[in-house]
GUFI-729457 format. One line per field, with one value per residue (C-alpha): x, y, z; residue in one letter; chain; residue number from 0. Coordinates in Angstrom, 1 decimal. Layout:
<pts>
c1: (X ...)
c2: (Y ...)
c3: (Z ...)
residuo: (A ...)
cadena: (A ...)
num: (NUM ...)
</pts>
This chain:
<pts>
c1: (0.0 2.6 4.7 1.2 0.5 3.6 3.9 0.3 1.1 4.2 2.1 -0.4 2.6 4.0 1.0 0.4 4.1 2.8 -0.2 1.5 4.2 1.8 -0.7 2.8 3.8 0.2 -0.6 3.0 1.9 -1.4 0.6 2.8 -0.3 -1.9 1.2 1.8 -2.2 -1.5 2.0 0.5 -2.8 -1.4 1.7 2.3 3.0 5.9 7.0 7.2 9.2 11.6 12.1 12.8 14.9 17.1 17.5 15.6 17.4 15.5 18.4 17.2 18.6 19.4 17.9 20.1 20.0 18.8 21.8 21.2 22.4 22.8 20.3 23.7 23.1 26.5 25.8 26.0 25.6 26.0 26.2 29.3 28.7 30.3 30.0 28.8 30.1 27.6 27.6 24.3 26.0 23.8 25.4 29.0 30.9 33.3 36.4 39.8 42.1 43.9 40.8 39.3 42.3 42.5 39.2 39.5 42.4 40.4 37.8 40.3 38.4 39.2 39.1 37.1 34.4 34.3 33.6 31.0 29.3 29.2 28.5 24.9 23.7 19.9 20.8 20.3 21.9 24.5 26.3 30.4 31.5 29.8 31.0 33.8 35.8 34.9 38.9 38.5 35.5 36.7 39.5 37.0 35.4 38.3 39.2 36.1 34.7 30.6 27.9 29.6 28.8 28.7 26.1 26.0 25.3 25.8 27.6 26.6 29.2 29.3 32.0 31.2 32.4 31.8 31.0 27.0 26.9 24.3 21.9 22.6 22.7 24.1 22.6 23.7 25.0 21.7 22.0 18.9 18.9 19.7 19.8 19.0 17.7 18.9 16.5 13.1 13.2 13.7 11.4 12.3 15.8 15.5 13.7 12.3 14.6 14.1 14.7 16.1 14.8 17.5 18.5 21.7 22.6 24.4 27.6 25.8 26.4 23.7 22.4 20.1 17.3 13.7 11.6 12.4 14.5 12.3 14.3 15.2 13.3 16.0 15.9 14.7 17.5 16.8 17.7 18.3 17.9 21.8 24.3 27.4 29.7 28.0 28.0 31.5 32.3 29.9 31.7 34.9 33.7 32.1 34.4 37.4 35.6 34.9 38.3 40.0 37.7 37.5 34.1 31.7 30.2 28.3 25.7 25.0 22.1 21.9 18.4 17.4 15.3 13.2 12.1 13.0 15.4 18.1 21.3 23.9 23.6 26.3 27.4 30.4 31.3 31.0 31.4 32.4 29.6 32.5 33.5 30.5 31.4 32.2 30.2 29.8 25.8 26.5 28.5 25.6 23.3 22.0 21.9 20.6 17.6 17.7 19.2 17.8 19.4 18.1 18.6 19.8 19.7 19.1 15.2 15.2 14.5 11.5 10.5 10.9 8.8 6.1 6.1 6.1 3.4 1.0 1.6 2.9 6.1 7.6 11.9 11.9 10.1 12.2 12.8 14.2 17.3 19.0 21.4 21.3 19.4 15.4 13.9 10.7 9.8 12.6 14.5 16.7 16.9 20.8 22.3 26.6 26.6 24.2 23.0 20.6 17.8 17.3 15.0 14.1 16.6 19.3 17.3 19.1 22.0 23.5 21.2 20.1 18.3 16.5 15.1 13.5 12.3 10.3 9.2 7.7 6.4 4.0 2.1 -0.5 0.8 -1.5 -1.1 3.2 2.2 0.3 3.5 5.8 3.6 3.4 7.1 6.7 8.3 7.4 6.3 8.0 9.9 8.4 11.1 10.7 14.0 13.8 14.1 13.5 12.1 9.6 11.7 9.7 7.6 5.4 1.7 1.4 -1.6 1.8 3.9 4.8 6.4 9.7 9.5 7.9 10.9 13.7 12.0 12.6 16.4 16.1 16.2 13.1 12.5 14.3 14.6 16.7 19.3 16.5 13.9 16.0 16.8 13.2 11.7 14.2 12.5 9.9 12.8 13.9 10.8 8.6 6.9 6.2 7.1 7.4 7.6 11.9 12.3 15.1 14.4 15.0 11.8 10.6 8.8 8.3 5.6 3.2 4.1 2.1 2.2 3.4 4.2 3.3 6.0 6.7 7.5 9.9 11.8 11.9 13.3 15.6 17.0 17.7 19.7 22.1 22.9 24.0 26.6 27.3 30.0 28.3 26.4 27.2 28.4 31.3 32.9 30.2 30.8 31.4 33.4 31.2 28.2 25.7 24.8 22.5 21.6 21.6 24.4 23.2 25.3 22.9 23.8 23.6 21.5 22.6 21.1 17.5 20.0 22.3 25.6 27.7 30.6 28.9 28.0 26.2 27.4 25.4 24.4 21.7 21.6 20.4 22.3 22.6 20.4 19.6 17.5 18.0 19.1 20.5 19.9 22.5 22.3 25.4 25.2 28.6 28.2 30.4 33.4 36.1 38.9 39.2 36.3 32.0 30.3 28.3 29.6 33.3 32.4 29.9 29.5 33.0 31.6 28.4 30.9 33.1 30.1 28.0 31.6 31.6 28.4 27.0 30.0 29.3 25.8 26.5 25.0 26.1 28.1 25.2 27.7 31.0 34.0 35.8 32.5 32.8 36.7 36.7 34.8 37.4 38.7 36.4 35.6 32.7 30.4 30.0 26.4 24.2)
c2: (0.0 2.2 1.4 2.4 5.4 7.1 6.0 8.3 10.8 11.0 11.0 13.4 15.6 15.1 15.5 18.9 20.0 19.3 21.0 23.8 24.3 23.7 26.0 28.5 28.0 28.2 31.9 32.8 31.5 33.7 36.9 36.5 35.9 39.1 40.4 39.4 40.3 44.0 44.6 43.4 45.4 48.5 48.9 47.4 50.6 51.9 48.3 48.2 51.5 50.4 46.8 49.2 51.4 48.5 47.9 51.0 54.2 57.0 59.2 62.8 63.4 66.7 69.1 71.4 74.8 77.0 79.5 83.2 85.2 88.5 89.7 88.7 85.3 85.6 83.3 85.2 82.5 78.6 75.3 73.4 69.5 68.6 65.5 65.5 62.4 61.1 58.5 56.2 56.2 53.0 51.2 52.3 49.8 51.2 52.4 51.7 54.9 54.1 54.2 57.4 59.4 58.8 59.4 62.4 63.1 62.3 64.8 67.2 67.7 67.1 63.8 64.6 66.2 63.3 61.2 62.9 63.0 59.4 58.7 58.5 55.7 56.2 58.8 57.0 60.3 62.5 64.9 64.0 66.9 68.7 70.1 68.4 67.8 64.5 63.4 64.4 62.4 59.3 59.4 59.2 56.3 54.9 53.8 51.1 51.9 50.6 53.2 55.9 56.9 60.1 62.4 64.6 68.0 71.8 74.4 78.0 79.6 83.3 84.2 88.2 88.0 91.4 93.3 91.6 90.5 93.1 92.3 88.4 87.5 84.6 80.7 79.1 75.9 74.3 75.8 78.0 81.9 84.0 87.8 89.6 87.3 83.9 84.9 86.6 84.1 80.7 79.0 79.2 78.6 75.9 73.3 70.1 67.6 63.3 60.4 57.1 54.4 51.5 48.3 48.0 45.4 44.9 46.9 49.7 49.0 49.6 46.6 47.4 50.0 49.0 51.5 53.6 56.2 59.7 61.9 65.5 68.2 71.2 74.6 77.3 79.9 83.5 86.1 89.6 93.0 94.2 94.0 92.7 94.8 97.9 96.3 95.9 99.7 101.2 99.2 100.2 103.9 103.8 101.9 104.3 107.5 106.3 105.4 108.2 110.5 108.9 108.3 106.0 104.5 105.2 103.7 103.8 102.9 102.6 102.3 101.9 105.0 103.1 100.5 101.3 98.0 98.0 97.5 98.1 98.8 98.7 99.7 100.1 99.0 95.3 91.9 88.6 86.1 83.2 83.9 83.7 82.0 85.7 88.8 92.0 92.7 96.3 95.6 92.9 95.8 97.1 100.7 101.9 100.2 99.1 103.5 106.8 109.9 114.1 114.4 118.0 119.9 117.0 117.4 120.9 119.9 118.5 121.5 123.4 120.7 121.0 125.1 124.5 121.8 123.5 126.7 128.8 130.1 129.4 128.6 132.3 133.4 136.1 134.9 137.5 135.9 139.0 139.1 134.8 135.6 135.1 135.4 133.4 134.0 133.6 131.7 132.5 130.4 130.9 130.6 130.2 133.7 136.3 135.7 138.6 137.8 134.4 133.2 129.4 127.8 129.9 128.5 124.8 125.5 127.5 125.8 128.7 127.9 130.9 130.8 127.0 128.4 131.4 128.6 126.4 129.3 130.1 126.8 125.1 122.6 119.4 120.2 119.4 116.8 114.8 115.5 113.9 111.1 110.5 110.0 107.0 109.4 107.8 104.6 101.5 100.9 97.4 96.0 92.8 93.0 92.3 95.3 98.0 102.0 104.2 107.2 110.1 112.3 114.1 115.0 118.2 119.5 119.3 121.5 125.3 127.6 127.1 123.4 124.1 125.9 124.1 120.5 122.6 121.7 118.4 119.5 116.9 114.4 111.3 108.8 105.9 106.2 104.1 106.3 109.1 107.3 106.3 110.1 111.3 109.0 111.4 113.6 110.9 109.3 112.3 113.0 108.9 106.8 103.3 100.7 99.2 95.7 93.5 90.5 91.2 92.1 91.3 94.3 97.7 97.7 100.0 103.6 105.9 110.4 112.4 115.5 116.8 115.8 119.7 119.9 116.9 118.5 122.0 120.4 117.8 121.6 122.7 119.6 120.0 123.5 122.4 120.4 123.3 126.7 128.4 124.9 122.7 119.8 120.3 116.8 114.7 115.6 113.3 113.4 112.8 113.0 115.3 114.7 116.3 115.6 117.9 117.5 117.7 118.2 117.7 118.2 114.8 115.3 114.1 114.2 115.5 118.8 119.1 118.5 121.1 119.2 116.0 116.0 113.7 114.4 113.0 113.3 111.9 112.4 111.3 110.7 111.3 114.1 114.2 110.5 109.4 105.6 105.4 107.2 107.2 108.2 108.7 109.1 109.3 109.2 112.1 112.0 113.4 113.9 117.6 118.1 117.1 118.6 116.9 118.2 116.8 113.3 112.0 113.8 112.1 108.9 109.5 110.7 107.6 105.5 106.8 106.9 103.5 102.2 104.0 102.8 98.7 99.5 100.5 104.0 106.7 109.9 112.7 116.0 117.2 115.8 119.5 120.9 119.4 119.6 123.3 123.0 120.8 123.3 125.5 126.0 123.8 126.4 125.3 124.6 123.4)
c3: (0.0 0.8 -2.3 -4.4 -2.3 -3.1 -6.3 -7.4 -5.4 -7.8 -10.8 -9.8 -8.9 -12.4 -14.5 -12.2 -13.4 -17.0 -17.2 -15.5 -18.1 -21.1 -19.3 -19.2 -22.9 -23.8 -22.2 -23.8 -27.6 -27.0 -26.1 -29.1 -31.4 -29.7 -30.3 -33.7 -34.3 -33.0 -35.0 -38.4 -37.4 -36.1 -37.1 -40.5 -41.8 -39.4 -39.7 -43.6 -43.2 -40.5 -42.9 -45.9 -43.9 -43.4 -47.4 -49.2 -50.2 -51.3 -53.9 -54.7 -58.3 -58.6 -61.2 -63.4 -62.2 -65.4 -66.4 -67.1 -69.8 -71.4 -74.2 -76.3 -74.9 -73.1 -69.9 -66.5 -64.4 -65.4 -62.8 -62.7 -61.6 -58.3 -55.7 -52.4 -50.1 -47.6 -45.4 -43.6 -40.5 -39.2 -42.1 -41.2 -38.9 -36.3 -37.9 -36.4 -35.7 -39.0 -41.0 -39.5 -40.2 -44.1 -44.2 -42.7 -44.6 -48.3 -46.9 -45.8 -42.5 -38.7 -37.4 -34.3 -37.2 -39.3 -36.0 -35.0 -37.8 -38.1 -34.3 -34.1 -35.7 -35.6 -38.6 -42.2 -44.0 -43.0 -45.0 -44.8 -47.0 -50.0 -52.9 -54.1 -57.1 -58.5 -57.9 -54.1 -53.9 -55.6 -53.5 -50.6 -52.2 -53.0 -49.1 -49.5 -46.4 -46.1 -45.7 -48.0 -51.3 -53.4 -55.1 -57.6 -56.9 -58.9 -57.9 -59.3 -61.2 -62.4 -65.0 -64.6 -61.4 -59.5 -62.5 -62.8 -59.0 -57.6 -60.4 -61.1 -56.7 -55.8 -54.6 -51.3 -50.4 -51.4 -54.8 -54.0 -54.7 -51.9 -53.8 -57.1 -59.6 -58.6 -55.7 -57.6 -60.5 -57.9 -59.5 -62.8 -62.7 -60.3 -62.2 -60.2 -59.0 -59.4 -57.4 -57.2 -55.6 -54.9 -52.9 -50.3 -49.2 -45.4 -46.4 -47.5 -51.2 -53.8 -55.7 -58.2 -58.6 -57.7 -59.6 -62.9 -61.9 -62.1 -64.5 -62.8 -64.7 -65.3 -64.8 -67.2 -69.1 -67.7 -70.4 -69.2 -70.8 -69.7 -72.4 -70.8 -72.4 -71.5 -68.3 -67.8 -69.3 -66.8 -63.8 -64.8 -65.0 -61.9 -59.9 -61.5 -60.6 -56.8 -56.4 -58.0 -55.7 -52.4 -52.3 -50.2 -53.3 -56.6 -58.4 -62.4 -64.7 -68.1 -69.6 -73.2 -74.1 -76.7 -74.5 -71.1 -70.6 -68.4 -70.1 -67.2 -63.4 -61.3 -57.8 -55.6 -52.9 -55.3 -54.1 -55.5 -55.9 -56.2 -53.0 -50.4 -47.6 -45.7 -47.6 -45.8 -46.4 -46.9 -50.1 -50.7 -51.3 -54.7 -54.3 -57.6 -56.1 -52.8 -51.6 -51.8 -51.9 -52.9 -56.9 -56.6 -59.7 -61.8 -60.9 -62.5 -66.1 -64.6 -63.3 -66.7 -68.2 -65.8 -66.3 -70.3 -70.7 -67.6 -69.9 -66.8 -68.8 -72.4 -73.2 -73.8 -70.8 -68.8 -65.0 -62.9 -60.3 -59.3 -57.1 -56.2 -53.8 -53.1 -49.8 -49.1 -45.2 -43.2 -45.5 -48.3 -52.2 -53.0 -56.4 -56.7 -58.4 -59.8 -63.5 -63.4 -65.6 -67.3 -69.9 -69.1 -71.0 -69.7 -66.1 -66.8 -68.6 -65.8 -62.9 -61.1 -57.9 -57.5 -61.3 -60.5 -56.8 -59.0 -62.0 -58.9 -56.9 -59.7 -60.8 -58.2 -55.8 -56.4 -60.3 -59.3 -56.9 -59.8 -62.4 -60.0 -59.2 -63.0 -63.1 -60.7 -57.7 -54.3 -56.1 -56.8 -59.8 -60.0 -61.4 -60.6 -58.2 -54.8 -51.9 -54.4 -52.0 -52.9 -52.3 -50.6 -52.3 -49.5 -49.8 -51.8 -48.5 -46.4 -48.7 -47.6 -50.0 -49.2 -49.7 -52.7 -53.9 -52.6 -54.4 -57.8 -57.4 -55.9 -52.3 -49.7 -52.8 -52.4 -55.2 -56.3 -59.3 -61.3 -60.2 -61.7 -64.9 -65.6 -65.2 -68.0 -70.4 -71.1 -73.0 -74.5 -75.9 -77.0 -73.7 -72.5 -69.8 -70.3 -67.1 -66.8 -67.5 -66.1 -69.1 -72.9 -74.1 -77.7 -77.9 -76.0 -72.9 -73.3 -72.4 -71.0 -71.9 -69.3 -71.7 -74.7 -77.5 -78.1 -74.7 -74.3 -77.3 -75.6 -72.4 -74.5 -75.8 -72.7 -71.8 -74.6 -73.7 -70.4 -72.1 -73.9 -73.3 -70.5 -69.2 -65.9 -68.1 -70.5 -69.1 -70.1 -73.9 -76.4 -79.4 -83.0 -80.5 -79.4 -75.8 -73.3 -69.5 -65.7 -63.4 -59.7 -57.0 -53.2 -49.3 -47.5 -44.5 -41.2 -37.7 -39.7 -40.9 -44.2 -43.4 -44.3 -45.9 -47.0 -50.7 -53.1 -56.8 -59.8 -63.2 -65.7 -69.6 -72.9 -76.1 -78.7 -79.0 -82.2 -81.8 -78.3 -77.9 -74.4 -70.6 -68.4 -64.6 -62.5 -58.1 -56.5 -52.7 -50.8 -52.7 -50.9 -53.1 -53.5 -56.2 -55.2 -57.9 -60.3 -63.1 -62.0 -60.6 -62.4 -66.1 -66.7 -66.1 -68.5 -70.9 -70.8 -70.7 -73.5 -75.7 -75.9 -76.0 -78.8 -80.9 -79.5 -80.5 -84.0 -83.5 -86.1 -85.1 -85.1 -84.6 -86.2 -84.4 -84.5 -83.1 -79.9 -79.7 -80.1 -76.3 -74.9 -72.9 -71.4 -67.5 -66.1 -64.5 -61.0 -59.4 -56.9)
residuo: (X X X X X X X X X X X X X X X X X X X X X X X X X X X X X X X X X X X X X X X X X X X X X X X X X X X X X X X X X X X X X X X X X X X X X X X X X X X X X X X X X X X X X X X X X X X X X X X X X X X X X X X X X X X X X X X X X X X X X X X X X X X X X X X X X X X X X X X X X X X X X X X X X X X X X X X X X X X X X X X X X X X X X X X X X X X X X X X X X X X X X X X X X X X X X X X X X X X X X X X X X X X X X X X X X X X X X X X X X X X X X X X X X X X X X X X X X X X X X X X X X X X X X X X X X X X X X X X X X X X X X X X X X X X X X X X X X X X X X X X X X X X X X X X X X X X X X X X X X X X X X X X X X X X X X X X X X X X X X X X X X X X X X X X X X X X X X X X X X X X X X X X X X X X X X X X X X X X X X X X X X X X X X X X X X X X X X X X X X X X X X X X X X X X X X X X X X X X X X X X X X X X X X X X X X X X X X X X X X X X X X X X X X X X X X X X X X X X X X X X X X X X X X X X X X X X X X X X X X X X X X X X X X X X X X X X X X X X X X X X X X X X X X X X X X X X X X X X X X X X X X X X X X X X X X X X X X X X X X X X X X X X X X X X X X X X X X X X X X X X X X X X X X X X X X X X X X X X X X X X X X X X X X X X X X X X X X X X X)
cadena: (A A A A A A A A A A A A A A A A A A A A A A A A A A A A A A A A A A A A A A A A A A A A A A A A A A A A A A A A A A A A A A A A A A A A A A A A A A A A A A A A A A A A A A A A A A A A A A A A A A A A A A A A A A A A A A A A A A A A A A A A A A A A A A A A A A A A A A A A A A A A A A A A A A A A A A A A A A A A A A A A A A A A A A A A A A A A A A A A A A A A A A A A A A A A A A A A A A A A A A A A A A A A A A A A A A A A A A A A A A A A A A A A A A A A A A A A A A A A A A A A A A A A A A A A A A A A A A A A A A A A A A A A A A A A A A A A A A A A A A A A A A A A A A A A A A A A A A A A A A A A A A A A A A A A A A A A A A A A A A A A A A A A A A A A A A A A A A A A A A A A A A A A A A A A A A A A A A A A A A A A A A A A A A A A A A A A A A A A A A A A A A A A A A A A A A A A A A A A A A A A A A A A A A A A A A A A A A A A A A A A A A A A A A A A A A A A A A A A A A A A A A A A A A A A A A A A A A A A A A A A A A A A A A A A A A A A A A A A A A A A A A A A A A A A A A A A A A A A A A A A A A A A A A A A A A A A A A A A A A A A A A A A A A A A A A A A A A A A A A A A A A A A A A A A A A A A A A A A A A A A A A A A A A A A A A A A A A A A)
num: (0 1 2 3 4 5 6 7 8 9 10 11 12 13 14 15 16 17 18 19 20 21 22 23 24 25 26 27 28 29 30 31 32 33 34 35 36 37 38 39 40 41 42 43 44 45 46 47 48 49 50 51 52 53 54 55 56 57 58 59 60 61 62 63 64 65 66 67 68 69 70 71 72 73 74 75 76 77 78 79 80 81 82 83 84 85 86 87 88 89 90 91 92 93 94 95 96 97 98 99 100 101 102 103 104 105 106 107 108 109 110 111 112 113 114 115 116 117 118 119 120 121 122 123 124 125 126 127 128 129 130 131 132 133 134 135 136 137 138 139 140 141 142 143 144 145 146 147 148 149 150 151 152 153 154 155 156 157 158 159 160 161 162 163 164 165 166 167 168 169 170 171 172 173 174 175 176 177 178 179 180 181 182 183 184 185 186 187 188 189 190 191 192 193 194 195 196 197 198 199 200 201 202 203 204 205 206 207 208 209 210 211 212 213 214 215 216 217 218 219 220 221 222 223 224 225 226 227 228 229 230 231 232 233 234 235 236 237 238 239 240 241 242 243 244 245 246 247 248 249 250 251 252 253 254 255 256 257 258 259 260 261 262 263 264 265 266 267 268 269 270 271 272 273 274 275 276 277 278 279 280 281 282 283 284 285 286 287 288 289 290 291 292 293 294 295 296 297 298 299 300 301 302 303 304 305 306 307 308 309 310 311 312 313 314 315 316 317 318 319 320 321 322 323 324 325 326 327 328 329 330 331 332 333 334 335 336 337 338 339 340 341 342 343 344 345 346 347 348 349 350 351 352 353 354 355 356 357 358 359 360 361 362 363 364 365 366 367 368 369 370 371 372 373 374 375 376 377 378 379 380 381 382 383 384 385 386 387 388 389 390 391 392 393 394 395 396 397 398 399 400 401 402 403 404 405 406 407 408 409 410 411 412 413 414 415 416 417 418 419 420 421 422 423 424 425 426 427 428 429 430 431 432 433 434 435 436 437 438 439 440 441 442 443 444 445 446 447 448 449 450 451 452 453 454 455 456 457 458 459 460 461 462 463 464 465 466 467 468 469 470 471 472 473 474 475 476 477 478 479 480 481 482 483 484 485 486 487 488 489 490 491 492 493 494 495 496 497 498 499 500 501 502 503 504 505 506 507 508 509 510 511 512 513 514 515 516 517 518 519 520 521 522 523 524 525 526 527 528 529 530 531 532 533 534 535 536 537 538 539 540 541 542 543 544 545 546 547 548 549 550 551 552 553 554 555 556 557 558 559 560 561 562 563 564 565 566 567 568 569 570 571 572 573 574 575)
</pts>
């Protein structure tokens, strides 16, 4: 009995242990079914991505950045192919210290940076260097390391250098536009990149592709309205006249007077658009567009124009200046000397204040308002380019007589230097204004008549003779050519009050004459070279300027060679 006893107790023990671990086993098989139930259930999307992850590459094909060019179709700015070298740091084993430094070395970067770079693992795509030569990066490749591979990328190129950069702007390291046009016309030059979607295996190499590779869609060309010659004589012009006159900068803008393109801008300080990785923004700035300043005289011929077409006074009308002096209220209009009595032409050739303060004086405030407001003062240019001003042209209600006056010669009116150049169209082109483009056009915009055409020709008179014995201008002559534009010479304000010594010199013109073809407006900021006026700084640069781009343009002498040298020597009368 005894034996039996114990022997069934053992059995009942055993089967308990068995039913106990299959009871175990069982409850464990119906979590990992629950759990398998919830993964495929739930999660079957992040767990299709993580399996991918672990094989599938995603490649981003770059697109070819469009290039710009010239209306000449000279390219401005064209993308050079370069490699990138990335690494999928999960798929990079631990390197030995041997390893790390020639890679390091092939990159041409700091061990400690390379590390780094390739320490966390979680990351699939990490950047080793970019923008190399394709030998550098084959070298890179050439160390057989897992997880690294290369990519094609563009690098922006710009063969004008500093001459085109505050027009053409420059592209980052991601090849997107960061100023002038590679910035406003994104879009268009960037086309719309393609992808490539490929197998790795465990090393990191890629095996074959698993989709049809989605072709990159490239950029589209950008053809500009500047001529890059002209470009490159205006530069040289400005940049010569700044230096040899120790000024803060200039700006220059040459405009077609048919069709209101721009054909050269230009401003110094410059920068290089090769060299970005350190740029001072102030030299970054387009200040034809971007900077305002008072036009001085150069605003006069508008005030002429405005007497002659609102049929206040006639080119022969007599304007009494006196002495130089004209007292309205407590303050006093100053001319350099006395010229007596002028007629109106006489007014602009030898830029008397006072006669422009007594032309203004007499028409009706709103009537000037509206004339400067059809110029496009105190609007935007809309020229398509990006941080263009305004300027400030105040609310006629506001104006008291001696404002009136002193904005007759340029004095609280701001504008930019393509402000400027776009008013003088309408002596130029018969009394219209037509919008400035940037892009060649294939035909003219619509203008739009400010003046009457009799007028236009009347002022476009008076322009000539400042260029002319007894005019502000004799340095912005030009031999076998008959020229005509307003120097301007203006007090910089400072502290809300015109500093005394500070000077902004500038001229704008036409030429030639006879059938205008080009506009040309010069601002040299406070030279400080011994000479500040108008006349001296910036009619040599129109004159060097116009010189040769009327001949690259294949426009005909209009005036006897020995008609202009005869002048060569006369005094440049000085003015305000």
């Amino acid at each position: 009995m005894s034996y039996r006893t114990n022997r069934n107790l053992t059995l009942k023990l055993q089967m308990w242990r068995t039913w106990l671990v299959l009871g175990g086993l069982l409850a464990l098989f119906l979590v990992l079914i629950a759990r398998a139930a919830y993964l495929m259930g739930y999660k079957e999307e992040f767990l299709r991505e993580q399996g991918e992850a672990r094989y599938s590459r995603r490649l981003t094909l770059e697109a070819n950045r469009g290039m710009i060019t010239d209306r000449n179709g000279e390219p401005l700015a064209i993308s050079t192919p370069v490699q990138s070298v990335w690494a999928s740091p999960s798929d990079v084993p631990v390197l030995s210290a041997t390893k790390l430094a020639n890679l390091a070395q092939a990159l041409g970067l700091p061990a400690q940076d390379v590390l780094r770079k390739l320490s966390d693992k979680k990351r699939d795509f990490v950047y080793l260097r970019r923008q190399m030569s394709p030998e550098d990066a084959q070298r890179v490749l050439g160390l057989g390391i897992p997880g690294i591979a290369k990519l094609t990328e563009y690098r922006r190129y710009y063969p004008a250098g500093e001459v085109m950069a505050h027009v053409i702007g420059f592209t980052g390291i991601d090849n997107k536009g960061q100023e002038g046009f590679e910035l406003t016309r994104e879009s268009m030059l960037a086309g719309k990149p393609g992808s490539r979607q490929v197998i790795k295996d465990r090393r990191g190499y890629i095996v074959e592709d698993v989709t049809s590779i989605e072709k990159p869609r490239d950029g589209q060309t950008l053809v500009l309205s500047l001529d890059s010659k002209i470009q490159y004589l205006a530069y040289r012009e400005l940049k010569k006249s700044v230096e040899d006159n120790r000024a803060l900068g200039g700006s220059i803008v040459v405009l077609d007077a048919r069709t209101g393109e721009v054909l050269a801008l230009a401003n110094m300080p410059a920068f290089n658009p090769n060299k970005r990785e350190k740029l001072d923004p102030a030299t970054r700035r387009n200040r034809a567009l971007t900077d305002t300043y008072e036009p001085g005289s150069t605003l006069k011929p508008f005030t002429a124009a405005a007497a002659l077409d609102g049929g206040t006074a006639k080119p022969d009308t007599i304007i009494q200046t006196g002495n130089g002096n004209f007292a309205i209220g407590p303050n006093v209009v100053h001319d350099t000397k006395p010229h007596g009595a002028l007629t109106v032409e006489q007014v602009i050739q030898v830029s008397s204040n006072v006669g422009t303060s007594k032309l203004q004086l007499a028409m009706d405030r709103e009537y000037l308002w509206n004339f400067y407001d059809s110029l496009g003062f105190g609007q935007l240019p809309k020229s398509g380019f990006p941080g263009e001003v305004r300027g400030r042209l105040r609310p006629w209600k506001n104006w008291v007589p001696i404002d009136q006056a002193t904005m007759s010669y340029g004095h609280g009116i701001s504008v930019s230097v393509l402000q400027i150049a776009r008013a003088y169209q309408i002596f130029a082109t018969d009394g219209e204004i037509r919008p400035v483009s940037f892009q060649k056009l294939v035909a003219p915009l619509p203008g739009r008549q400010v003046i009457k055409p009799e007028t236009a020709l009347a002022v476009r008179k008076m322009l000539e003779m400042v260029t002319q014995p007894g005019g502000t201008a004799l340095k912005s002559r030009v031999v076998g050519y008959r020229v005509g534009g307003k120097t301007g010479t203006a007090h910089k304000l400072e502290g809300g009050t015109y500093a005394a010594k500070r000077y902004v010199g500038s001229f704008v013109g036409i030429a030639p004459i006879s059938e205008p073809r080009i506009i040309v407006a010069v601002m040299i900021d406070e030279p400080t070279g011994g000479k500040y006026y108008g006349g001296d700084v910036a009619a040599p640069v129109f004159s060097a300027v116009v010189a040769g781009s009327l001949r690259m343009m294949g426009i005909a002498p209009d005036a006897q060679q020995s008609q202009v040298v005869d002048m060569l020597n006369t005094e440049t009368t000085e003015e305000m």
